[in-house]
N, C-alpha and C positions, 0 to 999 in steps of 0.2 A: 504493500500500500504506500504509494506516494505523499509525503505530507505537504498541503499547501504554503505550509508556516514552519517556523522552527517549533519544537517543544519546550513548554516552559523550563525555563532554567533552571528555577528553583526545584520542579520537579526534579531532575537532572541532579542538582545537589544531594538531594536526597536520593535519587538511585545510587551515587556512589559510595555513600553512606550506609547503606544494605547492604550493598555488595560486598562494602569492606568488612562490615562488623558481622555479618551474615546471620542478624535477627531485626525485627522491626524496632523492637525496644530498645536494643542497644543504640540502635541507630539514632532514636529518638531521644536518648541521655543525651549523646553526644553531641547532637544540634541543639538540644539546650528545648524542644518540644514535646506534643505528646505522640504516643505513639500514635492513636486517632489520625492526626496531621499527616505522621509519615505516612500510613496506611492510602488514605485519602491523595497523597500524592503520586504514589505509586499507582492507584485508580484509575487516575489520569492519564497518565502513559500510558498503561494499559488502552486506555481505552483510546488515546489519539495513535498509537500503533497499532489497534485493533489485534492483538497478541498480548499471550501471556507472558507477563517479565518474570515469573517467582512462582512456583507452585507447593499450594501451600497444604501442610499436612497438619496434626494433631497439636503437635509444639516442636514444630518447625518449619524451617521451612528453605527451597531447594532455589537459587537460581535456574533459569532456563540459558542455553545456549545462549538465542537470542538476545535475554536479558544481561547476560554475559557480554558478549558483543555491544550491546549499546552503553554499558556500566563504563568498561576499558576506553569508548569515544569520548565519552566523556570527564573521564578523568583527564585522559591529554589535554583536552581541548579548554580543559581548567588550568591544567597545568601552563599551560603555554600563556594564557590569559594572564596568568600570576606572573609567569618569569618578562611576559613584555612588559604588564604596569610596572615591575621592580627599575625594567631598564631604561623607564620613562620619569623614572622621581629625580629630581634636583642631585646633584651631586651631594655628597656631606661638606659642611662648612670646613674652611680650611681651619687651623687650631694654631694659636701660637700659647705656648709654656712661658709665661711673666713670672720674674719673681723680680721682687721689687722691697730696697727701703720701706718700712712702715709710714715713716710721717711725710715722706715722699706720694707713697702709694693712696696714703689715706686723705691726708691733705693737700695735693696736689693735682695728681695725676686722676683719682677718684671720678671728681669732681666736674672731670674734662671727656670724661672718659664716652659717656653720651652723642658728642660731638662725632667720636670716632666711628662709633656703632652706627650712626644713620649715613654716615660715607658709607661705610664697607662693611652692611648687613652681612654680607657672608663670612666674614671671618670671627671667627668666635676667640675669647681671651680668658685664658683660665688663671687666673692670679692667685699667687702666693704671697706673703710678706712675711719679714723679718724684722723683729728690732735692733736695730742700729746695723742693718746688715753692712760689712765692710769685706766681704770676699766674695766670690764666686759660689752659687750654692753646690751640694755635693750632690742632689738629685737632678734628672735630665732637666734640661730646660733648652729654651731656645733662644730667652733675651732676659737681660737681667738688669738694673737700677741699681749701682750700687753706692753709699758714700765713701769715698775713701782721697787718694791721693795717687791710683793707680799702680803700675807694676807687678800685676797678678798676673801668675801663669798659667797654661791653659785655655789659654783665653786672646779675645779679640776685644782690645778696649776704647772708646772715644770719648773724649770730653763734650758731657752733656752741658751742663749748666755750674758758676761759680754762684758763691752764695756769701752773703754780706747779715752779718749778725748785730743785734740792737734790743734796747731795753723797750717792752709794752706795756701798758699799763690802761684799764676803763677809762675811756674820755672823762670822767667827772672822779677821779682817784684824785686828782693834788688840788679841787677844787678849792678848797682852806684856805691857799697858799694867795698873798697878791703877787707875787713875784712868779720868775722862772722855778721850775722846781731842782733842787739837787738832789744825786745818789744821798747824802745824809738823811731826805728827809721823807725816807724811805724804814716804815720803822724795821726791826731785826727780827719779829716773825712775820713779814710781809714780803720776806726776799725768797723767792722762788725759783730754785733752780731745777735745769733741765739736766736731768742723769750726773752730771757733774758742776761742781762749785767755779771751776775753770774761768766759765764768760763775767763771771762775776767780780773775781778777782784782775781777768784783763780790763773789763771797765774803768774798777776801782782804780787800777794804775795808769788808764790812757786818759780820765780826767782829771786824774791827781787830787781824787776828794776824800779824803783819808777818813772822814767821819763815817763811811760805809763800811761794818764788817763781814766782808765776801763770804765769812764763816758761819753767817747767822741761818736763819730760816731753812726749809726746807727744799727735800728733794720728791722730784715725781721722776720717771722711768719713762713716761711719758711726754711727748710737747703736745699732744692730744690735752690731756690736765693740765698742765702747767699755762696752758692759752684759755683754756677754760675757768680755772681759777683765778686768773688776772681778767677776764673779760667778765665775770660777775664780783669784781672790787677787791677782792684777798688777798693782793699784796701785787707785786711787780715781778716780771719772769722776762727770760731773755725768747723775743721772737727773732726770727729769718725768712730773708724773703721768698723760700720757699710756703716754710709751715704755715705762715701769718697772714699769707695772700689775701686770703677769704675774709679775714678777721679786719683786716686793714678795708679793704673793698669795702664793707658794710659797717665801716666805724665801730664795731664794738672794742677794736681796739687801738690806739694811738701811739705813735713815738713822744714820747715828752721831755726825752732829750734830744741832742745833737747830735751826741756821738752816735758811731757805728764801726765796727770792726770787721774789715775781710775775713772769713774761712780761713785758713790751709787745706781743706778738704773741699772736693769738690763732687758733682754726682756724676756718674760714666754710664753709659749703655754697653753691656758687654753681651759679647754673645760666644757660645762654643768654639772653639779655635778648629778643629777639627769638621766639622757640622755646615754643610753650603744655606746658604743664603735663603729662603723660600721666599717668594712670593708677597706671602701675609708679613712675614717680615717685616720685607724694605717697604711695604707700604705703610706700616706701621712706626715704621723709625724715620721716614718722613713724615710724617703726621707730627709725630711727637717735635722735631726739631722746628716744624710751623709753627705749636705751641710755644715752647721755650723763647722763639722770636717775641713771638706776641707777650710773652711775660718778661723779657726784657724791654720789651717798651714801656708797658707800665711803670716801671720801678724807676726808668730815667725818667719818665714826666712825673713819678711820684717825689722823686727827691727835689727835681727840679720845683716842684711847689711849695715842699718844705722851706726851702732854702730861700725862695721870694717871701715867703711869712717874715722868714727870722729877717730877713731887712726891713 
C-alpha cells in the first residue's frame, strides 16, 4: 500500500521504542507516557500501513518482519536527523583561562569587563584571582595580570599599566578643619593600612610631617576594606589609581593631600611562554590595552584639575 503522506512521527518514535525495549510498557516508562498512548500509536501505523506491526499474545508480545523493517527506517532516519541538527549548532565559544591580581580583577578590570562581552559575545572568560598575586600561576592558564616588577620565567611578559599611590579619605572627613588638612591630623586609630604599614611611613617621610605615626592604626588584607572603611568616614587609607578608580569617579572618595608617590611595581599581562597565541587572546589583550589608554586619560585630566584647584 502506497502512502499518500509520510506517517506520523511521533508514531514512529514510538515504534522505535517497542522495538527496542520489546514491550509496550516498557516503552511507555521510557517516553515518560502511558502505555494506553503507546498502544494507541502503534494503532495508527497499523492502521495507515494497513498491516500488522506486532503480534500480540497473552503477555507479550512478537515484532513482525515488517514491523521490523519499518522500526530499523526509522531509527536511521532519526538518527541522521540528530547527527545533522548536532552539525548545524553554533560552534562552542572560544574560552580564554584569566587569572588575575585580586584588586586588579575586582576593582578594575570587573567593572569593564561588560564592555568586553557585548564586543565578542563569543568568547567566554573564566577568571581566577589571587591576592597580591606577584608570579605566574602554577595551574594552566592562558593570560595572567600580575603585580610585580617582572623577570619571571616561563613566561611571556609586557608592561600593562604603572600605578601612582596616594592618601583617600570621605569628602567630608577633615570637615572641622579651616585650613589644609595634614598627615598629623589624622588621629592614630584612623590610619589604615593596606596589607603593609610601608605607604605610610613613605608618606610620613616624603612630607616630612613627623606628627604622623606610620605605626598606628590598622591593617586590612584587603584594598576592597581598606576603600570601604575610608569611604564611610573610619579613618584615612592609602588609595591607587588603579583600586580607587570607581571611588574617585563617584566622589565617595577624595585626595586631601598633595602628595602622591610612584609604585616600583607595576601590572604585566603575561601569558605561557611555551603556549601560541589564540584568537580570543589577542582580541582580548587588545581590548584590554584600549582600556588602560582610556584610564590613562582620566588620571592626566584628573590631576590636571587637582593641581588648577591648589592654584
Amino acid at each position: 500500500m502506497q502512502l499518500k503522506k509520510l506517517p506520523n512521527l511521533n508514531a514512529l518514535k514510538v515504534l522505535v521504542a517497542v522495538a527496542r525495549d520489546g514491550s509496550f510498557s516498557k516503552a511507555a516508562d521510557s517516553l515518560g507516557v502511558t502505555q494506553s498512548a503507546v498502544s494507541k500509536q502503534i494503532a495508527v501505523l497499523e492502521s495507515d500501513f494497513g498491516r500488522p506491526l506486532f503480534l500480540r499474545f497473552h503477555r507479550r508480545i512478537e515484532i513482525t518482519p515488517f514491523g521490523r523493517h519499518l522500526a530499523d527506517l526509522a531509527f536511521d532516519a532519526f538518527e541522521r536527523i540528530e547527527t545533522g541538527m548536532q552539525m548545524t549548532k553554533a560552534p562552542p565559544p572560544e574560552q580564554i583561562r584569566l587569572w588575575g591580581d585580586a584588586d586588579f580583577t575586582e576593582l578594575w578590570l570587573f567593572p569593564r569587563l561588560s564592555r568586553f562581552e557585548a564586543l565578542f559575545p563569543d568568547i567566554r572568560i573564566s577568571i581566577t584571582v589571587d591576592v597580591g598575586m606577584s608570579a605566574p600561576p602554577s595551574s594552566p592558564y592562558d593570560l595572567a595580570i600580575i603585580w610585580g616588577r617582572g623577570g619571571w620565567k616561563d613566561c611571556l611578559y609586557e608592561a600593562l599599566m604603572t600605578n601612582t599611590v596616594f592618601p583617600v579619605a570621605a569628602p567630608d572627613y577633615f570637615r572641622a578643619l579651616d585650613r589644609a588638612p595634614q598627615l598629623s591630623d589624622i588621629p592614630e586609630n584612623h590610619l589604615i593600612h593596606d596589607q603593609t604599614r610601608f605607604w605610610w611611613r613613605a608618606f610620613r617621610d616624603a612630607i616630612g610631617d613627623r606628627g604622623l605615626n606610620p605605626e598606628a592604626g590598622r591593617i586590612y588584607n584587603r584594598s576592597r576594606l581598606c576603600l570601604e572603611a575610608a569611604a564611610r568616614g573610619h579613618g584615612v587609607t592609602i588609595g591607587d589609581e588603579v583600586s580607587t578608580l570607581r571611588h574617585l569617579e563617584n566622589g565617595s572618595l577624595v585626595c586631601p593631600f598633595d602628595a602622591k608617590l610612584p609604585s616600583p611595581e607595576a601590572y604585566f599581562l603575561v601569558r605561557p611562554k611555551d603556549s601560541s597565541e589564540t584568537e580570543a587572546s589577542k582580541r582580548f589583550a587588545e581590548w584590554l590595552a584600549s582600556e588602560v589608554e582610556e584610564h590613562r586619560r582620566f588620571f592626566q585630566a584628573f590631576w590636571r584639575r587637582k593641581k588648577r584647584r591648589k592654584t
